[in-house]
C-alpha positions, 0 to 999 in steps of 0.5 A: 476778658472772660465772661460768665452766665449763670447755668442753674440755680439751687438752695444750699445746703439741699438737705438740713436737720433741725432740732426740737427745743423749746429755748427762746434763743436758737443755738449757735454755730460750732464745729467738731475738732479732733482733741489729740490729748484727749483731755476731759474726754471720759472714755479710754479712746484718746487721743482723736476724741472730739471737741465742741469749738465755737463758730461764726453764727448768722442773725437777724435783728426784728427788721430781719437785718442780717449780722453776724458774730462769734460765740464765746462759748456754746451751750445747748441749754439756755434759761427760758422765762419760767428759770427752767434749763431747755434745750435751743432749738437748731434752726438751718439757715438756706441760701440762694446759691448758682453755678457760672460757666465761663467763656472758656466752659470753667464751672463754678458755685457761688451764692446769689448776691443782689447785684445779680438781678437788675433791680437788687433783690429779684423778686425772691420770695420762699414757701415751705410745705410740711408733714408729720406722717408717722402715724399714717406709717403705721396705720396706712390710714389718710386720715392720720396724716398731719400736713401744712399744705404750702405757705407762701413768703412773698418777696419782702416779707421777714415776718416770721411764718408759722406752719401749723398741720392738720389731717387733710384728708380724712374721711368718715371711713378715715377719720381725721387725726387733727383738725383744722380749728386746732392744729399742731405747730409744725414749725416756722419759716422767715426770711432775711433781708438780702444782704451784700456779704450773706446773700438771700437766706431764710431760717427754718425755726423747728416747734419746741417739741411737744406731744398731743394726746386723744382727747380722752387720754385721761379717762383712757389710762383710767379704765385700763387701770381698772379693766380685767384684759391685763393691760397695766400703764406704766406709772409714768404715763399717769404722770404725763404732762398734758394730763396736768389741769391747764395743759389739757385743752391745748394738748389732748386734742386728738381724735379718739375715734381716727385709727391711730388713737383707737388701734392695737400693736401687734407684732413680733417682738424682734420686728417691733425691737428692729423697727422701734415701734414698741416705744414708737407707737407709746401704748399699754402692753398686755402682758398676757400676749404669746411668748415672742409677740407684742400685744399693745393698745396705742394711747394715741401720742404724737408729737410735732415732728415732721419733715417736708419741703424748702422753695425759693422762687424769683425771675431771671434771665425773662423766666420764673425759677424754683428751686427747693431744699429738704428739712428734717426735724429731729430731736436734741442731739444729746451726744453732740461730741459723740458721732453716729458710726452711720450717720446721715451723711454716711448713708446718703454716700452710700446710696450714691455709691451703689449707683456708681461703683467707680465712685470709690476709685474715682475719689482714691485712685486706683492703685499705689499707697494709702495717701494722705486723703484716704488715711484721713477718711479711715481714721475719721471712720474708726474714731467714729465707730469708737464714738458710735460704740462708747454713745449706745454702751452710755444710752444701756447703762454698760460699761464695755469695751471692744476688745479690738477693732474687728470685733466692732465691724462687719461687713455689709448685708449681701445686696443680692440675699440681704443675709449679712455677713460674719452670721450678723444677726441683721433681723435683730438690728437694735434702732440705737446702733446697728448691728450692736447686738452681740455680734458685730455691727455691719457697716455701709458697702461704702464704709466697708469697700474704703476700708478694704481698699485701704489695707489692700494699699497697707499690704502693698506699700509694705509688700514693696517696702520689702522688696526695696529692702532686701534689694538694697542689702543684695546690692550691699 
């Protein structure tokens, strides 16, 4: 009888992306498919368009019972208590997971059940530790970074924890950004009870997506309204839902005096285009700045972003074990049939490429036809930049077309002068989708590299087809 030892554990998935919403109901599961009629589909790219699928969703009942169920259909938006459409939150689920050896050295991954600890459920308790730095990104000052510190979910516990943020570190030469006796919610972490079928998991519950102000944001755009240094608001800022009676006191609670409400923008604008910071930093444009640059007062606006860290800690074996996850918080996905052409998931590949360059082959081969595997990864690659292409055109208003799949892509920025290829303008790389300014987007060295080594194994396949050929008709 083969005999198995748990060699390690870990949480998966290591990495998750939830999204604000401020549903009651956090949305369910589905799945991407490929609709090869391209029925309803309204861009001129079928068949392979992309079709939403209901999939089998986790719950848990007040007791933090855990069930299951399948979605009848999906909808991203849901009737809160008020009668107003809002967005569900995406709420990530982590698991318990570990990997078994074998007697014989076979290796395998699997979740933690109770039965894997003598007294059925080890003692498994969660902690989560979050951070909104985006503000400090810009101003390098410690006073504008808002974090949680660590929250501790003892074993058994399934009530819901909230984590709320605040400036730590602030000092009277970095004033803090928030303050402890009114902190911005983060989010919420709770755990489930284990269970004999899912296992030990918490859910990691997003905030619902709101912005907070300076406390003094209404007399702020009131001023520079009437001042002479040619700042003018945009009309929309005066009508700011934070600025509306009642909503003041629970969000305008900034400090004024931190360097992020107090500060300029000043930058040139093919920097602030590239890095998304005009829009980042939301502040009043002076319109009398040079020609190339951008000059704007920051109004202080921060939002309740973050992303931060997932623990789980129990004994086994006689020894204390942690292990830990990632969390991202992200706003709705307002093209869910509709991918990135570089996603997350693209780059992270891409990040373990460059550290192992035989990664490529290793998943491929290193000669002979394309195979089944290897068309599959490029026909998902080139519906994705089609998907990725038609999203930003929607996002600008326009209507265009590329007109064939070499205008759409380039090649990679050299590694070694980080100039790109095929004169891509890389400094000018738009945050909607790079590359897609009037010259071509670049891709990945991965994305890139498996495209190359697919017409490579098209050309010989055809190149041996050939010969085959024109043997046969010799030997005839």
């Amino acid at each position: 009888m083969t005999r198995s030892t748990i060699a390690c554990f870990f949480i998966g998935p290591p990495l998750a992306v939830a999204r604000v919403g401020s549903g009651r109901t956090p949305l369910d599961n589905f799945s991407l498919h490929r609709n090869t009629q391209g029925v309803g589909h309204r861009h001129a790219v079928a068949p392979g368009s992309t079709e939403i699928k209901p999939a089998l969703t986790l719950d848990m009942d007040e007791d933090g019972t855990l069930f299951s169920y399948m979605p009848r259909a999906v909808r991203f938006k849901a009737l809160n208590k008020d009668g107003k459409l809002a967005f569900r939150p995406v709420c990530p689920w982590f698991e318990l997971w570990c990997e078994e050896v074998d007697s014989d050295g076979t290796r395998r991954r699997r979740p933690v059940r109770p039965g894997d600890f003598p007294s059925g459920h080890g003692g498994v308790g969660w902690d989560i530790e979050l951070g909104n730095r985006r503000a400090w990104a810009v101003t390098r000052s410690r006073g504008d970074i808002v974090r949680s510190g660590r929250i501790a979910i003892e074993p058994n516990n399934t009530r819901p924890h909230s984590v709320p943020g605040w400036s730590q570190d602030g000092t009277n030469a970095e004033p803090p950004l928030v303050s402890a006796d009114k902190p911005i919610l983060l989010g919420s972490l709770r755990a489930a009870r284990p269970h004999s079928e899912f296992g030990f998991r918490a859910r990691f519950s997003p905030p619902p997506g709101h912005t907070y102000g300076p406390s003094d944001l209404a007399s702020r755009l009131e001023r520079h309204e009437s001042d002479k240094t040619g700042l003018h608001p945009a009309p929309a800022w005066r009508h700011l839902a934070i600025l509306r009676e009642g909503m003041r006191e629970r969000f305008l609670i900034l400090n004024p005096q931190s360097h992020w409400c107090g500060g300029r923008l000043e930058m040139p604008e093919d920097d602030a285009a590239r890095s998304g910071a005009g829009s980042l930093v939301g502040g009043l444009v002076d319109a009398d700045a040079p020609t190339g640059h951008l000059h704007a007062r920051r109004l202080g606006l921060l939002d309740d972003m973050s992303d931060g860290v997932i623990g789980c800690s129990f004994d086994y074996g006689g020894k204390a074990h942690r292990v830990c996850a990632r969390v991202l918080v992200g706003p709705p996905d307002f093209c869910p049939d509709q991918r990135p052409a570089l996603s997350l998931a693209d780059l992270l590949r891409d990040r373990a490429y460059q550290a192992d360059r035989t990664l490529l082959r290793r998943c491929h081969g290193a000669d002979g036809e394309p195979g089944t595997a290897l068309t599959a990864a490029i026909t998902e690659e080139i519906q994705a930049l089609f998907e990725g292409f038609f999203m930003h055109d929607a996002r600008a208003g326009q209507d265009m077309a590329p007109r064939d799949f070499k205008s759409l892509v380039n090649a990679p920025p050299n590694e070694v002068t980080g100039q790109p290829a095929y004169g891509n303008s890389f400094n000018k790389i738009p945050v909607t989708l790079p590359g897609s300014n009037t010259t071509p987007m670049h891709l990945t060295r991965w994305q890139y590299d498996l495209l190359e080594l697919w017409i490579k194994r098209l050309e010989s396949a055809s190149l041996a087809s050939a010969r085959a050929m024109g043997e046969t008709r010799h030997d005839a």
